[in-house]
N, CA, C and O of each residue as an XYZ file, in Angstrom:
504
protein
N       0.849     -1.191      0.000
C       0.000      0.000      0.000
C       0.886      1.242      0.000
O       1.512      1.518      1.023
N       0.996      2.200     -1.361
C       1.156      3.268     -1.534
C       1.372      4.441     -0.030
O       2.291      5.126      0.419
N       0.126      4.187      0.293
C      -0.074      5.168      1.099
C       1.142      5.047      2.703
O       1.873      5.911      3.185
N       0.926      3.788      3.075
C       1.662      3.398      4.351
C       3.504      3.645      4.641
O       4.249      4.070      5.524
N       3.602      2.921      2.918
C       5.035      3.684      2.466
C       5.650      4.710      3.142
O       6.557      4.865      3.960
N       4.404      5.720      2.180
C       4.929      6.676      2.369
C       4.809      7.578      4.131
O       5.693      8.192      4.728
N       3.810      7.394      4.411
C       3.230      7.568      6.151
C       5.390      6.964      6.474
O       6.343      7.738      6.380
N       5.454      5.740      6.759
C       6.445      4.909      7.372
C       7.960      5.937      6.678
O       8.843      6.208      7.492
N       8.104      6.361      5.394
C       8.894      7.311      5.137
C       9.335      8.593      5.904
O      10.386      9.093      6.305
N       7.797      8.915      5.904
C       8.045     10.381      7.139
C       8.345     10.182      8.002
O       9.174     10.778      8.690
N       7.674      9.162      8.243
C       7.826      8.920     10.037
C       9.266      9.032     10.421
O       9.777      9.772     11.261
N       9.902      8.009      9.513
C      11.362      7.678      9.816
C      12.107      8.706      9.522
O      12.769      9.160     10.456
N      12.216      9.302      8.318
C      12.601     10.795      8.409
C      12.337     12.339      9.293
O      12.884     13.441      9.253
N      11.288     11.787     10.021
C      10.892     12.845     11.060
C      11.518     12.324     12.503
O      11.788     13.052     13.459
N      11.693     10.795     12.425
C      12.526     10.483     14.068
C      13.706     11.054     13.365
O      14.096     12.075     13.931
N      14.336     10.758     12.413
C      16.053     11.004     12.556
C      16.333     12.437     12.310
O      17.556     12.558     12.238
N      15.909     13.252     12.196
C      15.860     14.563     11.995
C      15.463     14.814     13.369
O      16.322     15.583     13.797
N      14.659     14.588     14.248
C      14.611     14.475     15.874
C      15.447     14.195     16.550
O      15.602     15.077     17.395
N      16.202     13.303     16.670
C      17.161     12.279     16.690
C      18.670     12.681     16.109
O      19.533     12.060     16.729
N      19.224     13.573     15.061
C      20.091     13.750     15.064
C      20.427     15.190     14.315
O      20.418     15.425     13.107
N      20.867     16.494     15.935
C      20.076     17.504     15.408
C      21.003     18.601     14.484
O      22.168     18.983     14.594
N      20.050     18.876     13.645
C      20.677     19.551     11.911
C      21.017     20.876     12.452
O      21.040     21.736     11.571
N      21.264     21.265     13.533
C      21.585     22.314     14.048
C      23.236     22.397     14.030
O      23.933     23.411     14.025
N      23.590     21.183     14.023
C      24.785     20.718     14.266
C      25.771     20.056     13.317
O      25.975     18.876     13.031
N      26.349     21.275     12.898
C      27.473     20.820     11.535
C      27.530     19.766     11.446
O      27.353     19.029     12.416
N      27.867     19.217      9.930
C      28.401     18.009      9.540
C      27.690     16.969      9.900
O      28.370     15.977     10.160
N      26.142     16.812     10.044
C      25.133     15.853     10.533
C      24.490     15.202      8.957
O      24.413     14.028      8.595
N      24.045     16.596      8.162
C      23.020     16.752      6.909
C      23.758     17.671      6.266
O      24.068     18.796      6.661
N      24.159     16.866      4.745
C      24.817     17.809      3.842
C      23.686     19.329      3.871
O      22.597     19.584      4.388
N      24.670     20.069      3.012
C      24.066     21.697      2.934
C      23.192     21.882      1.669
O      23.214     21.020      0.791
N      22.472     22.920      1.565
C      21.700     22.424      0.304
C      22.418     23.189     -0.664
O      22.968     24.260     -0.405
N      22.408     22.547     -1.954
C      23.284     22.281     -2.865
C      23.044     24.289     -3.915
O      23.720     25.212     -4.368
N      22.289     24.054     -3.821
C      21.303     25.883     -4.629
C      22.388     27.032     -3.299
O      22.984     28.064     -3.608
N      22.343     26.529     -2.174
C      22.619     27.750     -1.661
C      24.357     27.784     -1.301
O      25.163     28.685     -1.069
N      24.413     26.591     -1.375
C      26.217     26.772     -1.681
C      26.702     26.618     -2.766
O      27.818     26.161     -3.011
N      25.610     27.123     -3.779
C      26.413     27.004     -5.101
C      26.355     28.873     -5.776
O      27.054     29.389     -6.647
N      25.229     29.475     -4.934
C      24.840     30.872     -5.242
C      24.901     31.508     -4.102
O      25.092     32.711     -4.277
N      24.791     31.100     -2.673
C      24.849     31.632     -1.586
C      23.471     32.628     -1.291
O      23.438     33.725     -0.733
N      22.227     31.732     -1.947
C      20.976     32.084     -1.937
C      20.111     31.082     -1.315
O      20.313     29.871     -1.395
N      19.175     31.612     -0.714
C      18.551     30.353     -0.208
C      17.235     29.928     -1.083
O      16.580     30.705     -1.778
N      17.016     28.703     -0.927
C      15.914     28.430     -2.210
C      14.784     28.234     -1.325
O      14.704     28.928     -0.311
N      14.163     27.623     -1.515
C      12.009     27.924     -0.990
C      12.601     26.857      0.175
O      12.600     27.375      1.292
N      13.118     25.445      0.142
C      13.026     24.498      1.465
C      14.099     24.954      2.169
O      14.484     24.241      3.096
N      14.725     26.064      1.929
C      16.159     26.021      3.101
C      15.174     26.063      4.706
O      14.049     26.498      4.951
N      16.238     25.383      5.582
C      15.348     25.556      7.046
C      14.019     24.551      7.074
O      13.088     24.667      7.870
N      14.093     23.904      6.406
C      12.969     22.834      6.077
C      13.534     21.565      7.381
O      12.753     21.068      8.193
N      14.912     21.265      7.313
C      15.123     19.771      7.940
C      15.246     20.717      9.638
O      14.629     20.260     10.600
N      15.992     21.854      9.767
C      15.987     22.593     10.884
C      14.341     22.381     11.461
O      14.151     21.624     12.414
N      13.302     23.033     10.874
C      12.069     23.160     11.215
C      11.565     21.601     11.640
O      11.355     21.274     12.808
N      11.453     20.948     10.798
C      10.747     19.482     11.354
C      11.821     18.911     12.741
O      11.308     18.007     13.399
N      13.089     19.327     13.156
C      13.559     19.288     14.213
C      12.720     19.883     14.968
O      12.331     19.293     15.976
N      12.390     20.784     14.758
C      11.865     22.022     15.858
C      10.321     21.490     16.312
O       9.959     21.359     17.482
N       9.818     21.323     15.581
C       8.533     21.028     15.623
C       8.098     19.329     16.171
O       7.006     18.940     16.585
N       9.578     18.425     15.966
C       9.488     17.225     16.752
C       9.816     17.401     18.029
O       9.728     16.540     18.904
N      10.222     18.585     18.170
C      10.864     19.275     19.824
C       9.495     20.232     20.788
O       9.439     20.808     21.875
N       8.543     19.965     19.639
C       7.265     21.196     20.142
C       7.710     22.783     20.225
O       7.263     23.638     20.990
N       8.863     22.939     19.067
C       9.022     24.728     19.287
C       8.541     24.899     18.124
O       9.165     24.867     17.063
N       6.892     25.173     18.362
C       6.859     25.566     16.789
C       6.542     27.382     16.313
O       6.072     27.794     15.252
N       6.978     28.149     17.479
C       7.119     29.082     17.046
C       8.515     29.301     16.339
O       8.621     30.088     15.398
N       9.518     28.615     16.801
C      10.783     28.633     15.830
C      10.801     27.522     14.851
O      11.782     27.744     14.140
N      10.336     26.665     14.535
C      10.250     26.291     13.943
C       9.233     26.659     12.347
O       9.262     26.092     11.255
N       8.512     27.683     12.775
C       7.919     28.576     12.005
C       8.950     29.541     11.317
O       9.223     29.692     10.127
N       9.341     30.030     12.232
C      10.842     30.864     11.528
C      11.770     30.384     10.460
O      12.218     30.940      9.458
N      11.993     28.718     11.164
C      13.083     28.232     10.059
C      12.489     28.438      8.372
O      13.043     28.659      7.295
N      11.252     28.257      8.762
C      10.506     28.062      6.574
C       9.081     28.718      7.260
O       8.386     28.009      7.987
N       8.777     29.877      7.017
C       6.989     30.178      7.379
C       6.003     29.527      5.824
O       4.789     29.327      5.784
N       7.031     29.314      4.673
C       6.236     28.482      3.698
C       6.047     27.406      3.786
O       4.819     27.324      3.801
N       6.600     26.083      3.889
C       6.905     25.093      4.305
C       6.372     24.953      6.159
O       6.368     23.837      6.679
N       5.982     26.140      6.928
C       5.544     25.918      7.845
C       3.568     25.827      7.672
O       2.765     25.148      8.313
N       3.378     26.683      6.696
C       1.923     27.049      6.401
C       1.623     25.947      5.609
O       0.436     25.623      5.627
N       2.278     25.362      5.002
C       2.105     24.098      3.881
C       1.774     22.982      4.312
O       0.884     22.413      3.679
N       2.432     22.190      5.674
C       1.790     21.083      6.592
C       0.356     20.952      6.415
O      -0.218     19.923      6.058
N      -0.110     21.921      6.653
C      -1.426     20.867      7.369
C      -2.737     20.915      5.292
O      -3.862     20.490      5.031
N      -1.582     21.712      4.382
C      -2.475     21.127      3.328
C      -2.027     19.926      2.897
O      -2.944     19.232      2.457
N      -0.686     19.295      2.849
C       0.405     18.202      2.839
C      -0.848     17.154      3.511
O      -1.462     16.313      2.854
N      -1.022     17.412      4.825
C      -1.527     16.814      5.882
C      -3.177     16.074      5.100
O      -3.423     14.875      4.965
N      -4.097     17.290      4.692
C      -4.965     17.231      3.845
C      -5.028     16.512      2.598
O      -6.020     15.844      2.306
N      -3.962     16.619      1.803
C      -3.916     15.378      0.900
C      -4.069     14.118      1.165
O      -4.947     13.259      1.082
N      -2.338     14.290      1.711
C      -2.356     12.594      2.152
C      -3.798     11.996      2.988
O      -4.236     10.993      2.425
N      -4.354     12.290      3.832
C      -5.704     12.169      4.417
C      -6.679     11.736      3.080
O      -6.992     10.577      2.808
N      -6.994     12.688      2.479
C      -7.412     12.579      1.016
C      -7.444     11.379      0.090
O      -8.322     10.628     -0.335
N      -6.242     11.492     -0.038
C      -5.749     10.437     -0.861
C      -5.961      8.918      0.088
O      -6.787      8.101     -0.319
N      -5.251      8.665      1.204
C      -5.708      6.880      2.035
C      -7.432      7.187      1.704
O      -7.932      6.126      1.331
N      -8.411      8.259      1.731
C      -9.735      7.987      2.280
C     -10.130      7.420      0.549
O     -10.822      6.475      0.170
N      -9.526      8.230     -0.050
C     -10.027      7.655     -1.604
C      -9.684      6.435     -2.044
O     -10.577      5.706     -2.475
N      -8.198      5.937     -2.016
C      -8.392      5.150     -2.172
C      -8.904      3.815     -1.480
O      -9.107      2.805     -2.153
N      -9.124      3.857      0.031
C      -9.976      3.003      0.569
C     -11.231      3.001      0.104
O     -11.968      2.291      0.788
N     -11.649      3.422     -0.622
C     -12.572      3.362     -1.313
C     -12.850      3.159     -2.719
O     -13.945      2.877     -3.206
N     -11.609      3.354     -3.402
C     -11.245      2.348     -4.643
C     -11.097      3.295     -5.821
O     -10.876      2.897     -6.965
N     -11.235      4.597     -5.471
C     -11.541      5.743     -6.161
C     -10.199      6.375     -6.300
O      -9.280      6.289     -5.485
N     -10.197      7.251     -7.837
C      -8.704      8.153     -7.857
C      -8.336      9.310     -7.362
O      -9.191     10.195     -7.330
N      -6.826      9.625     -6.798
C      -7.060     11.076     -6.207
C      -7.160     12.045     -6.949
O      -6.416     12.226     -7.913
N      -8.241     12.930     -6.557
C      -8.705     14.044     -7.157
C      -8.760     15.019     -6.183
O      -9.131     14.805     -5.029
N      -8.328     16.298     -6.705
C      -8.375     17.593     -5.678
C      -8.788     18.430     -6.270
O      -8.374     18.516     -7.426
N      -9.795     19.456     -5.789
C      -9.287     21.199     -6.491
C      -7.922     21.718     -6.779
O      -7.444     22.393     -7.691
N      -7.448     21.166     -5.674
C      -6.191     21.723     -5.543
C      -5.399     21.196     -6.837
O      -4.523     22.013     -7.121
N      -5.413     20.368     -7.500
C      -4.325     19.929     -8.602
C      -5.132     20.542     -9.471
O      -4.466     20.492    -10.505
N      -6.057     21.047     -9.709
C      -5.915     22.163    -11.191
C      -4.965     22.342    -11.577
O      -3.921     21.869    -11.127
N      -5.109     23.292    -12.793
C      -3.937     24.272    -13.070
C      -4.139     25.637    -12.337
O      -3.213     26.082    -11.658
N      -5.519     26.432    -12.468
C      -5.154     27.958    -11.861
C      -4.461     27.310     -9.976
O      -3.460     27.825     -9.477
N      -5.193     26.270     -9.324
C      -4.348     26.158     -8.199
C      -2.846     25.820     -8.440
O      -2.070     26.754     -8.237
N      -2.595     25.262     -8.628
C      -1.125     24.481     -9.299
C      -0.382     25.499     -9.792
O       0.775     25.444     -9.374
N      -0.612     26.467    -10.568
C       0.095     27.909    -11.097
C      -0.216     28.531     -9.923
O       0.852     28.530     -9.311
N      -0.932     28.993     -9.330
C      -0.960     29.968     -8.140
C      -0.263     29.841     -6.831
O      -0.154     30.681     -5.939
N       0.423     27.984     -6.928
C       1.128     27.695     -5.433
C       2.712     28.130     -6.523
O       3.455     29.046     -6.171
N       2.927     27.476     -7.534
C       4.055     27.866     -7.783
C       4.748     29.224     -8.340
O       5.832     29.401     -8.897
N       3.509     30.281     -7.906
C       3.855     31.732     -8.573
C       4.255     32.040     -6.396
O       5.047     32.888     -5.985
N       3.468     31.118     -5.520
C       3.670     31.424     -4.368
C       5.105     31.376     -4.352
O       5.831     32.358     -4.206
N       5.593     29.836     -4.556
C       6.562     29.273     -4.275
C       7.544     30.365     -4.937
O       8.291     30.996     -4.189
N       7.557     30.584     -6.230
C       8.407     31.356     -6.537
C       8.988     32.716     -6.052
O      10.179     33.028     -6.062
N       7.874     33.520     -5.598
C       7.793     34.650     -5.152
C       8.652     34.663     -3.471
O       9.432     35.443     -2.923
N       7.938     33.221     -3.046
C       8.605     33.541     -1.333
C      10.258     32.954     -1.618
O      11.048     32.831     -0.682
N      10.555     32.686     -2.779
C      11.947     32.103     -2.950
C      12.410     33.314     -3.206
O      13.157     33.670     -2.295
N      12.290     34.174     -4.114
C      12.669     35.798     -4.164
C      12.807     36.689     -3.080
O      13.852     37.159     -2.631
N      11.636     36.878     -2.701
C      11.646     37.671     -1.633
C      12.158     37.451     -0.286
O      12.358     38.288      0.594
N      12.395     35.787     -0.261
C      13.209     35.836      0.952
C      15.349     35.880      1.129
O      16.153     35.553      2.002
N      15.431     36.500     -0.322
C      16.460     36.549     -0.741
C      17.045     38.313     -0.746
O      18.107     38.804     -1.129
N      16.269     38.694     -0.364
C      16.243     40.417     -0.724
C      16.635     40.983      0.905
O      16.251     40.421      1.930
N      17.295     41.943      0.865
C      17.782     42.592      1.851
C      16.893     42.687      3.229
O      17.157     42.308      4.370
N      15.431     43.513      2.540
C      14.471     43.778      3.877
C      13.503     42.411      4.047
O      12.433     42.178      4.608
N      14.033     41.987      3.612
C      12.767     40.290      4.318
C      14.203     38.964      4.940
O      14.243     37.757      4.700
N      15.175     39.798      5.744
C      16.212     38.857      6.560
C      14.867     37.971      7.455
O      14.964     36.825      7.892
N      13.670     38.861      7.556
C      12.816     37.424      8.780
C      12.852     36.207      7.862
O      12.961     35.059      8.291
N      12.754     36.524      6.594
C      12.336     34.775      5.825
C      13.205     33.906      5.854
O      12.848     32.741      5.681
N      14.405     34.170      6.048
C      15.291     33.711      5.949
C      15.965     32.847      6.732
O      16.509     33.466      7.646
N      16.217     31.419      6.784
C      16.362     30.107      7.975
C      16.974     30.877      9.094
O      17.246     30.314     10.154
C-alpha cells in the first residue's frame, strides 16, 4: 500500500531529523542551490524546522521556513485525502491539482523564494 510507504517514510525521516540535530554541523549535507549561489531556495530551514517542531518549538520552527511551515497541514490534507479515496477504490482528485491552483502555489513558491532573498525580508530567511 502506496499510502503506508509513504506515512512509514516520514515517520522515519521525522525520528532522525529528531534524533540527530541539523543544528549541528556536519550531521546533513548543505543544500546544494545555496552553496552554489549563496541564496537560499524555498526548502532552506525545512530539515531545521521538522527538528523544531518534533521538539514542540513551533514558534521557531515557524521561523526556520513560514512556507513550508503554512504548507503542513495542506500536505496533511492530501495525504488524508488520498488513504480515504483510495480506501474506497476511487482516484485522487483535488481542487487543488488544477492548473489555476497548481500555477498559483508555484507563482507562491516562486515569489517567497525571491523575496526571501532580498535585503528587507532577513525574517524569511532560515
Amino acid at each position: 500500500m502506496p499510502q503506508g510507504t509513504l506515512l512509514g517514510v516520514v515517520a522515519a525521516g521525522a525520528t532522525l531529523v529528531a534524533l540527530v540535530d541539523p543544528n549541528q554541523p556536519g550531521h546533513y549535507p548543505t543544500c546544494p542551490f545555496l552553496a552554489m549561489t549563496g541564496c537560499y531556495c524555498p526548502g532552506c530551514g525545512a530539515t531545521r524546522l521538522v527538528n523544531a517542531l518534533t521538539h514542540g518549538h513551533v514558534g521557531t520552527a515557524f521561523g526556520f521556513n513560514p512556507l513550508v511551515f503554512l504548507l503542513l497541514p495542506v500536505f496533511g490534507y492530501l495525504y488524508v485525502r488520498w488513504t480515504v479515496l483510495s480506501v474506497q477504490g476511487r482516484p485522487m482528485q483535488s481542487a487543488l491539482f488544477r492548473p489555476v491552483a497548481v500555477y498559483s502555489f508555484l507563482g507562491v513558491v516562486i515569489a517567497f523564494w525571491i523575496v526571501r532573498n532580498l535585503p528587507f525580508a532577513h525574517a524569511l530567511a532560515p
